[in-house]
C-alpha positions in Angstrom: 150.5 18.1 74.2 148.4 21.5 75.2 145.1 20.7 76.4 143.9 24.1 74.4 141.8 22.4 71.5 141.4 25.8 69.7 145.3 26.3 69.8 147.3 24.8 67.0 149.9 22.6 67.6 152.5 24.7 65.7 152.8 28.2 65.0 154.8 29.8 62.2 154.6 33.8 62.7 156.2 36.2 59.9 159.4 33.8 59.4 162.1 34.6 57.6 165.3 32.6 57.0 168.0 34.2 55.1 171.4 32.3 54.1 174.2 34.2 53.7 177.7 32.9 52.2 179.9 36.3 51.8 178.4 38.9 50.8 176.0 37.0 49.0 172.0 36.5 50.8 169.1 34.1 49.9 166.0 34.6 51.3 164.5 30.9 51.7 161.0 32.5 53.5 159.7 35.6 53.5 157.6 36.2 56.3 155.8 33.0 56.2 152.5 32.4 58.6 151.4 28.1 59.3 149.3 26.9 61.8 149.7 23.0 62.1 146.1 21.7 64.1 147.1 19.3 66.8 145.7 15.9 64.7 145.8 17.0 61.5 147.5 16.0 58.2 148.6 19.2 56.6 150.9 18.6 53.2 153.3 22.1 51.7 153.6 21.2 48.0 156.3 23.5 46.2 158.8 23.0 43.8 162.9 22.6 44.5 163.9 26.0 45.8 160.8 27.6 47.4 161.9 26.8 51.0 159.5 24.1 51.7 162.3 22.0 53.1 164.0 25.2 55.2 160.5 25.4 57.1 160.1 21.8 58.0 163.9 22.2 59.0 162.8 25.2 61.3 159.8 23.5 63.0 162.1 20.2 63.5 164.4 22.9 65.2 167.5 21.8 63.5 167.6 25.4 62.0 166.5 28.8 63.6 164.8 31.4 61.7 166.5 34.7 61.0 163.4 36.5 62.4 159.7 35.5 63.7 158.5 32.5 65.7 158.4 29.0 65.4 156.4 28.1 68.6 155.3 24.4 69.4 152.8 24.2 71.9 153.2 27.7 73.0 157.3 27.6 73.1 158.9 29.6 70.8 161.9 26.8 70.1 163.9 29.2 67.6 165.0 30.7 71.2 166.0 27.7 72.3 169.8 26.7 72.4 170.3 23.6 70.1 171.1 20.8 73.5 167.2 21.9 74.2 166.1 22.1 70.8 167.9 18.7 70.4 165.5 17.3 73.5 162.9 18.6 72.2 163.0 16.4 68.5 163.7 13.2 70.8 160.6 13.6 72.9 158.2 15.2 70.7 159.1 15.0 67.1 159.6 12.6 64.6 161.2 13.4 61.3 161.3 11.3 58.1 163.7 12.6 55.3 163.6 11.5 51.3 166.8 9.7 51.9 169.3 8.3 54.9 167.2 8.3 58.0 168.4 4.7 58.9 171.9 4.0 60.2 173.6 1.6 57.4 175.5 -1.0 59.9 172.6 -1.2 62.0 169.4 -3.6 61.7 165.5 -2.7 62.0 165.3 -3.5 65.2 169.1 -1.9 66.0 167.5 1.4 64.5 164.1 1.8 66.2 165.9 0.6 69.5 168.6 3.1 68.8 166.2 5.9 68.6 164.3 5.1 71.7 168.0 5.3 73.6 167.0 9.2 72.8 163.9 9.6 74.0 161.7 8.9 77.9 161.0 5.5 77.1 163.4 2.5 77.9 164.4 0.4 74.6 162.1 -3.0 74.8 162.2 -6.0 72.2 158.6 -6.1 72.7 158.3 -1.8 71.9 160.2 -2.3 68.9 158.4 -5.3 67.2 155.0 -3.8 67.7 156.6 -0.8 65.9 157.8 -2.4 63.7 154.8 -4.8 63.0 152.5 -1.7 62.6 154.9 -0.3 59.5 154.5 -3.5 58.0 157.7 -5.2 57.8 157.7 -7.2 60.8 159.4 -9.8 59.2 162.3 -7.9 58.3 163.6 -6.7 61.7 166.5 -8.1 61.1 167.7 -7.2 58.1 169.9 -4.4 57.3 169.3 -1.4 55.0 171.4 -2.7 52.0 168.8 -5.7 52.2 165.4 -3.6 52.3 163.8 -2.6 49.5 162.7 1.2 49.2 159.5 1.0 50.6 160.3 -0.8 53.4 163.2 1.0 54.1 160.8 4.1 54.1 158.2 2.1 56.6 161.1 1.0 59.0 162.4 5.2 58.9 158.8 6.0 59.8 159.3 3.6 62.8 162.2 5.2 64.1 161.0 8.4 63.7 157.9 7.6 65.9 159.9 5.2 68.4 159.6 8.1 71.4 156.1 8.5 70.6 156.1 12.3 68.7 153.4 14.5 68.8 154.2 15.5 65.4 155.8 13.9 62.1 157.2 15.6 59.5 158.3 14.0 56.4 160.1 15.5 54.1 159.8 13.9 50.5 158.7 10.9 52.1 158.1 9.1 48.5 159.9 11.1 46.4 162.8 8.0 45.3 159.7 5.6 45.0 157.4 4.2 42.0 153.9 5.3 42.3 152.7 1.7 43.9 155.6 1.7 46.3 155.1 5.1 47.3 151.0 4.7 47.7 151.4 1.6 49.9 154.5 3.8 52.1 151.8 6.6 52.6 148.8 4.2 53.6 151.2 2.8 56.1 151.9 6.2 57.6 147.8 7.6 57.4 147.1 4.4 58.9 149.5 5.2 62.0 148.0 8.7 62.1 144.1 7.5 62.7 145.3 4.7 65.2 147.7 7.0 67.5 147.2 11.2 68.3 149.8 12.7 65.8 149.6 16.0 64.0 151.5 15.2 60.4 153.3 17.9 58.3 153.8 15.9 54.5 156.2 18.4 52.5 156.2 16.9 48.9 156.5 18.3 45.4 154.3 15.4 44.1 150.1 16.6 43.9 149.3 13.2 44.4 150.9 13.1 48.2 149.8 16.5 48.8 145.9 15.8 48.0 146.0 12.9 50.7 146.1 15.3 53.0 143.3 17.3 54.9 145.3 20.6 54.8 146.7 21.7 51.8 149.1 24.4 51.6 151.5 25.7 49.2 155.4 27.6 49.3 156.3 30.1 46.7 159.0 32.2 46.7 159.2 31.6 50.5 155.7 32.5 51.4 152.9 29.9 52.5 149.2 30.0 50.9 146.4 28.1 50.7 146.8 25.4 47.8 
């Protein structure tokens, strides 16, 4: 992580992403600026379409802007060819989607130790039941998907996302499948993580509630980023 406290983690400068099927274009952003503070929690609210999702895809690096810069820690990663891209996410960034972050034939334990086969760190029994003790669901390291419920299927995906250690998270409609209760005790779980170890957090979320837990609070229409 830069040692520059005055330098955000992340950088977004005038991004645009623009999908094009024929001769048909979208324009998911449109010249979008975000600074993500190294230790923050910053939420993007917005509703389906606005291209809250595309951004988090561009700082994860799984996509590449159209134009501008996504720079983490002063590298631009959108010039990055996807095999560094790809080591980048394994060392340094942890991602938690809505839906199908765990692999189904695979156990808790299987899936955080799976992740760490990615990353710097070699794959310990002991690494993986701390993790998965501080997610809460330390009894159920080995059960499989099918047999978790939603929340603690949620708790064991934030797990493997932060099995390499990440300097950022980024969930992406981390509660959005789960009851109000189930989702507050999911997102207590993960602000509890963020005071006890040095992440900066990016919450994208179309539910207010989420997005006033956070410190930051910025909003996505029509592909541009504001103050919310």
């Amino acid at each position: 992580m830069s040692e520059t406290a005055d330098v955000p983690l992340v950088r977004v400068r005038d991004v645009f992403k623009i999908y094009r099927e024929g001769e048909i274009e979208t324009v998911a952003l449109r010249g979008t600026d975000l600074d993500l503070a190294a230790g923050s929690v910053t939420s993007l609210i917005g509703p389906s379409g606005s291209g809250k999702s595309t951004l988090l895809a561009l700082i994860a690096g799984l996509a590449v802007p159209s134009a501008g810069q996504i720079i983490l820690d002063g590298q631009d990663i959108g010039r990055l060819d996807e095999g560094a891209r790809s080591r980048i996410r394994a060392t340094r960034i942890g991602i938690v989607f809505q839906s199908g972050n765990l692999i189904p034939f695979l156990t808790a334990r299987e899936n955080v130790r799976a992740a760490m086969a990615f990353g710097p760190r070699r794959p310990s029994d002991s690494l993986v039941a701390s993790l998965l003790a501080a997610v809460d669901v330390g009894d159920r390291t080995d059960h499989y998907p099918r047999q978790l419920s939603g929340g603690e299927a949620q708790r064991v995906a934030i797990a493997v996302a932060l099995a390499n250690e990440p300097d950022i998270l980024l969930a992406d409609e981390l509660t959005g499948e789960l009851d109000s209760a189930t989702a507050d005790r999911v997102l207590e779980v993960l602000l509890n993580l963020w005071t006890t170890r040095t992440l900066t957090v990016l919450l994208v979320t179309h539910n207010p509630a989420v997005a006033a837990r956070a410190d930051v609070r910025l909003q996505v229409v029509d592909g541009v980023v504001s103050a919310a």
